[in-house]
N, C-alpha and C positions, 0 to 999 in steps of 0.2 A: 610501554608494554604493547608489542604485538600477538598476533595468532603466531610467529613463528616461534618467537619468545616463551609461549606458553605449552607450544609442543613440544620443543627442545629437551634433551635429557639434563641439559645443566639448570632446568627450574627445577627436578627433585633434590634441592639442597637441603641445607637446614631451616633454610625461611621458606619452605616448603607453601605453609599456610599464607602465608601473608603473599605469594605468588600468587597460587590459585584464587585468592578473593580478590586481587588483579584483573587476572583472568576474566572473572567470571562478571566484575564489574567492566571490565574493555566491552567483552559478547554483548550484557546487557544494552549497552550504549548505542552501539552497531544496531541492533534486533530495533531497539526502539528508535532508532533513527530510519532504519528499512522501513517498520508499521506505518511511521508519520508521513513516511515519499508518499508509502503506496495508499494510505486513506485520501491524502491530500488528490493525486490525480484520480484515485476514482470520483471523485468531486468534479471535473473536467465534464464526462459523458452526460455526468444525469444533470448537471446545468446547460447542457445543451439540450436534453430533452426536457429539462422543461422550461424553457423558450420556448417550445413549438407545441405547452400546452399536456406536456403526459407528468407524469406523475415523478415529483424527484426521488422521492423516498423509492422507490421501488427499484430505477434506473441506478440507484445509490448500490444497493443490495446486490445489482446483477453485473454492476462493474467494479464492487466488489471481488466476487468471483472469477470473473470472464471479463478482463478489462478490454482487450483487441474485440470481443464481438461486440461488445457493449458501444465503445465508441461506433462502429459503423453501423450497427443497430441506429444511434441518437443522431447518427446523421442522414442516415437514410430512410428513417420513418417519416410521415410525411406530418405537416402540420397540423396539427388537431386544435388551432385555435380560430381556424377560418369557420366564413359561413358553411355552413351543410347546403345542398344543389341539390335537386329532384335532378 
């Protein structure tokens, strides 16, 4: 079962239902295989930032959201695990 399969006029047949819960189990499968890429590389940025000492949970949160700025954010902040200088 495909997306073209399920847009098709020839899926309103008589096994109508047992199409559409095809259907709608195919999307589900897809949608939850999309969430799992995109949680997984948001994982990428914020373990980069924290090797250099910031915070993961947070850099988790914002690359989330904003994955492209996030990454160069975690690469381009500077280390915060070195000594502090006068």
């Amino acid at each position: 079962m495909n997306a073209r399969q399920c847009l098709s006029s020839d899926s309103h047949d008589a096994a109508g239902p047992v199409m559409w819960r095809d259907c709608i189990l195919v999307g589900l499968v897809w949608w939850s295989l999309f969430v799992i890429v995109w949680v997984a590389i948001a994982f990428w940025p914020a373990r980069a930032a924290a090797r250099k000492g910031h915070s993961f949970f947070l850099y988790l949160l914002f690359s989330l959201v904003f994955f492209p700025a996030t990454l160069i954010v975690a690469y381009v902040v500077p280390d915060g695990t070195g000594m502090m200088t006068a």
